[in-house]
PyMOL CGO cylinders between C-alpha atoms (Angstrom):
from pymol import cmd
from pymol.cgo import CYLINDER

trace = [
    CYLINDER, 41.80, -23.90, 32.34, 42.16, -26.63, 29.72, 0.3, 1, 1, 1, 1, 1, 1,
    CYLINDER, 42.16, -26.63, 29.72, 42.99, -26.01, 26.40, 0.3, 1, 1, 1, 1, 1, 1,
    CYLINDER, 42.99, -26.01, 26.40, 40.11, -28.25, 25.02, 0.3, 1, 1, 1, 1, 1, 1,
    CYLINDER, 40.11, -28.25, 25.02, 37.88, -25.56, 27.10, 0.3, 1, 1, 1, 1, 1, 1,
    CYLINDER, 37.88, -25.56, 27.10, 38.44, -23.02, 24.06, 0.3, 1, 1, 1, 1, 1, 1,
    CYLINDER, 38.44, -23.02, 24.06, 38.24, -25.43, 21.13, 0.3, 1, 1, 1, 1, 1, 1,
    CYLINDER, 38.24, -25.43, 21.13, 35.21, -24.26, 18.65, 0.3, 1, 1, 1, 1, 1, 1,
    CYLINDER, 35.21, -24.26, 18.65, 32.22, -26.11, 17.54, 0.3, 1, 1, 1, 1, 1, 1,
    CYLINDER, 32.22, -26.11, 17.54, 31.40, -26.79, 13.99, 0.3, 1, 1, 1, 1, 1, 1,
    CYLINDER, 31.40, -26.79, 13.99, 28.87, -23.37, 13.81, 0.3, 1, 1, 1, 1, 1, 1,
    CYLINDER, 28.87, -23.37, 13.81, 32.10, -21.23, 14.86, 0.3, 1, 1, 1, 1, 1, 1,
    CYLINDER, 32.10, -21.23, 14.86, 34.70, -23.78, 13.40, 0.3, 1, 1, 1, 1, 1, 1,
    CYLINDER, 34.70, -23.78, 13.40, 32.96, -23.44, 10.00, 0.3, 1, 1, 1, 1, 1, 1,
    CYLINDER, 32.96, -23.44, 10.00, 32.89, -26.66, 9.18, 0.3, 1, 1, 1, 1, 1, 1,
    CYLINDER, 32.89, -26.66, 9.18, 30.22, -26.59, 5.80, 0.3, 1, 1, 1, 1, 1, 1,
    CYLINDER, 30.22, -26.59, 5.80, 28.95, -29.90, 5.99, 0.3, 1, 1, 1, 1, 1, 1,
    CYLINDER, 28.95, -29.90, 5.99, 28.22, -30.11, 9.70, 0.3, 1, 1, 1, 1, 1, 1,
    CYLINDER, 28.22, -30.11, 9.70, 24.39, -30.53, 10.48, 0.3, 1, 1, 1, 1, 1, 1,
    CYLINDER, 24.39, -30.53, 10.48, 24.78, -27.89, 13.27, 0.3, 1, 1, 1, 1, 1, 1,
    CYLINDER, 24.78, -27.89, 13.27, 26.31, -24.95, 10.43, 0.3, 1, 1, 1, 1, 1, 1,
    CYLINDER, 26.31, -24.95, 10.43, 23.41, -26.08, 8.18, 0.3, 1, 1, 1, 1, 1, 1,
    CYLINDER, 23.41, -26.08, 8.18, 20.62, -25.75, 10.66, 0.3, 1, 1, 1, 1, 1, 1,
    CYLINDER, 20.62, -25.75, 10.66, 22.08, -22.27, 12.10, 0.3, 1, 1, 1, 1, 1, 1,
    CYLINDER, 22.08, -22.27, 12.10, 22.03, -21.12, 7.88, 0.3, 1, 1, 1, 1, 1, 1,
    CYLINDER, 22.03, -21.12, 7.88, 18.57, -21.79, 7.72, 0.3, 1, 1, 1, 1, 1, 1,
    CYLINDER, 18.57, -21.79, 7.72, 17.93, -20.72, 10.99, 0.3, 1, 1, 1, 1, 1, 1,
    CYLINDER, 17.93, -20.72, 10.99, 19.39, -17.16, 10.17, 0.3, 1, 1, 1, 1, 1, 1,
    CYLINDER, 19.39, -17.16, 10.17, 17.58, -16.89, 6.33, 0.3, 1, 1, 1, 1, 1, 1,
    CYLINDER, 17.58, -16.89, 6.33, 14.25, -17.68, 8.61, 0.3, 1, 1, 1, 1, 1, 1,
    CYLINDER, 14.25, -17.68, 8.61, 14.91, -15.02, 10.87, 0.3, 1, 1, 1, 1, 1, 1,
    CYLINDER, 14.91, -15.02, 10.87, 16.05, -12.75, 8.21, 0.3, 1, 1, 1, 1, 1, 1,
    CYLINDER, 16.05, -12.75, 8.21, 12.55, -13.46, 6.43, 0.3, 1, 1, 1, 1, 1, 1,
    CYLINDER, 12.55, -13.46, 6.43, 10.25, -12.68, 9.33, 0.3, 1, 1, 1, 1, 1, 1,
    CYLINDER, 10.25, -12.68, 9.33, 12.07, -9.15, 9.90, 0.3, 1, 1, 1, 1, 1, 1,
    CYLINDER, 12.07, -9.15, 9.90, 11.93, -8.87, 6.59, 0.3, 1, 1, 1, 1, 1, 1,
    CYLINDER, 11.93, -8.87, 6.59, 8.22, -9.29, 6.88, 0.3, 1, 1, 1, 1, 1, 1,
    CYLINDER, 8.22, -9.29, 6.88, 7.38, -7.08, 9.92, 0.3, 1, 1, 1, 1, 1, 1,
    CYLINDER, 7.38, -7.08, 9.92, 9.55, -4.19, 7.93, 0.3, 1, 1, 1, 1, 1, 1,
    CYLINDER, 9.55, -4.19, 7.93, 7.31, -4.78, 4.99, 0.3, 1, 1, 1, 1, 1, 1,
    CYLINDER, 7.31, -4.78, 4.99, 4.45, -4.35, 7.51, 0.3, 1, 1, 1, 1, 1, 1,
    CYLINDER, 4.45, -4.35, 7.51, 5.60, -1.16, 9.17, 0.3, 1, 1, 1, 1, 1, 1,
    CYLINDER, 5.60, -1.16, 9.17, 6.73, 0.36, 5.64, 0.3, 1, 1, 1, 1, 1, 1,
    CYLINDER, 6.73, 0.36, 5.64, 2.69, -0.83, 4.28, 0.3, 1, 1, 1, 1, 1, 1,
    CYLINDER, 2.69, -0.83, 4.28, 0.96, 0.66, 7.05, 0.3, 1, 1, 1, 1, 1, 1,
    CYLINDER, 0.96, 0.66, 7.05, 2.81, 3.78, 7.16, 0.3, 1, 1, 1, 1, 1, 1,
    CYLINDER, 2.81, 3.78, 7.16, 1.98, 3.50, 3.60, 0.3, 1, 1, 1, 1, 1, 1,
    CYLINDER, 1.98, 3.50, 3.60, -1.63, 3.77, 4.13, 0.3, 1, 1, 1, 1, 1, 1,
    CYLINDER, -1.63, 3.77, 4.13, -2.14, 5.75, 6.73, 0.3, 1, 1, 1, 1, 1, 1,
    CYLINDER, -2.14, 5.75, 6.73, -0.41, 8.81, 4.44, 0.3, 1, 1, 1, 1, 1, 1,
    CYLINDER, -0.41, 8.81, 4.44, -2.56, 7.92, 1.85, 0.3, 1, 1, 1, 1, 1, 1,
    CYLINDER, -2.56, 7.92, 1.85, -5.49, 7.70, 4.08, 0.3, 1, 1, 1, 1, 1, 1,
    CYLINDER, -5.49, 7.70, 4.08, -4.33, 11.03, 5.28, 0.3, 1, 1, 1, 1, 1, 1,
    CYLINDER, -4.33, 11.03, 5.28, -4.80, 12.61, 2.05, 0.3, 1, 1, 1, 1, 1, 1,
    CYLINDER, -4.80, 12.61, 2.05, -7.72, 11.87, 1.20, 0.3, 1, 1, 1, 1, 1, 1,
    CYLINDER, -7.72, 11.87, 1.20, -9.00, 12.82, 4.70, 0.3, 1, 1, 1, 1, 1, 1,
    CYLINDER, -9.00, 12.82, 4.70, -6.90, 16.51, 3.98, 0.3, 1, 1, 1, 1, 1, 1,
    CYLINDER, -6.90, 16.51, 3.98, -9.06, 16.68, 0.21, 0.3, 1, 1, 1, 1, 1, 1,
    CYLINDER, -9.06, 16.68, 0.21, -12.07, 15.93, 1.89, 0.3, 1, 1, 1, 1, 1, 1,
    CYLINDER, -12.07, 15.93, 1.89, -11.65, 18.40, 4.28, 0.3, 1, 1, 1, 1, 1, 1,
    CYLINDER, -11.65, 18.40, 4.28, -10.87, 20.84, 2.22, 0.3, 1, 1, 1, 1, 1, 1,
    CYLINDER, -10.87, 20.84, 2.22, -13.17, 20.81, -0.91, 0.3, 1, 1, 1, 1, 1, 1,
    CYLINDER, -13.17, 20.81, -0.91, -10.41, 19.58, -3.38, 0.3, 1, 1, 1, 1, 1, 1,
    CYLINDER, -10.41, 19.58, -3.38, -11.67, 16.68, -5.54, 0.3, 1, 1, 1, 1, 1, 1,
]
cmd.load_cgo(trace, "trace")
C-alpha cells in the first residue's frame, strides 16, 4: 500500500478552519439536539402516564 493511502482528512486531521471540521461540528450539535429531544419525549410521557396513573389509582379508590 501507499503511504498517501493512510494520510487523514481535515475532520480526523483536525484542522479548525477546514469547511469539512465545521460542517461535521454542527452536524454532531444537530444530532446531539434531536436525541436530546426524543429523551425529553420519552422522560415527558413517562411523565404523564405516572401521573395519569394516579389519578386513575384515587379514582379508583375513593381518595380525593
Amino acid at each position: 500500500m501507499e503511504a498517501y493511502f493512510f494520510t487523514a482528512c481535515a475532520v480526523c486531521f483536525g484542522d479548525p478552519n477546514s469547511l469539512s471540521s465545521k460542517a461535521l461540528s454542527v452536524a454532531v450539535f444537530f444530532l446531539f439536539g434531536i436525541v436530546a429531544m426524543v429523551l425529553t419525549g420519552i422522560a415527558w410521557t413517562a411523565f404523564v402516564w405516572s401521573r395519569r396513573a394516579n389519578r386513575l389509582e384515587s379514582a379508583v379508590t375513593g381518595d380525593s
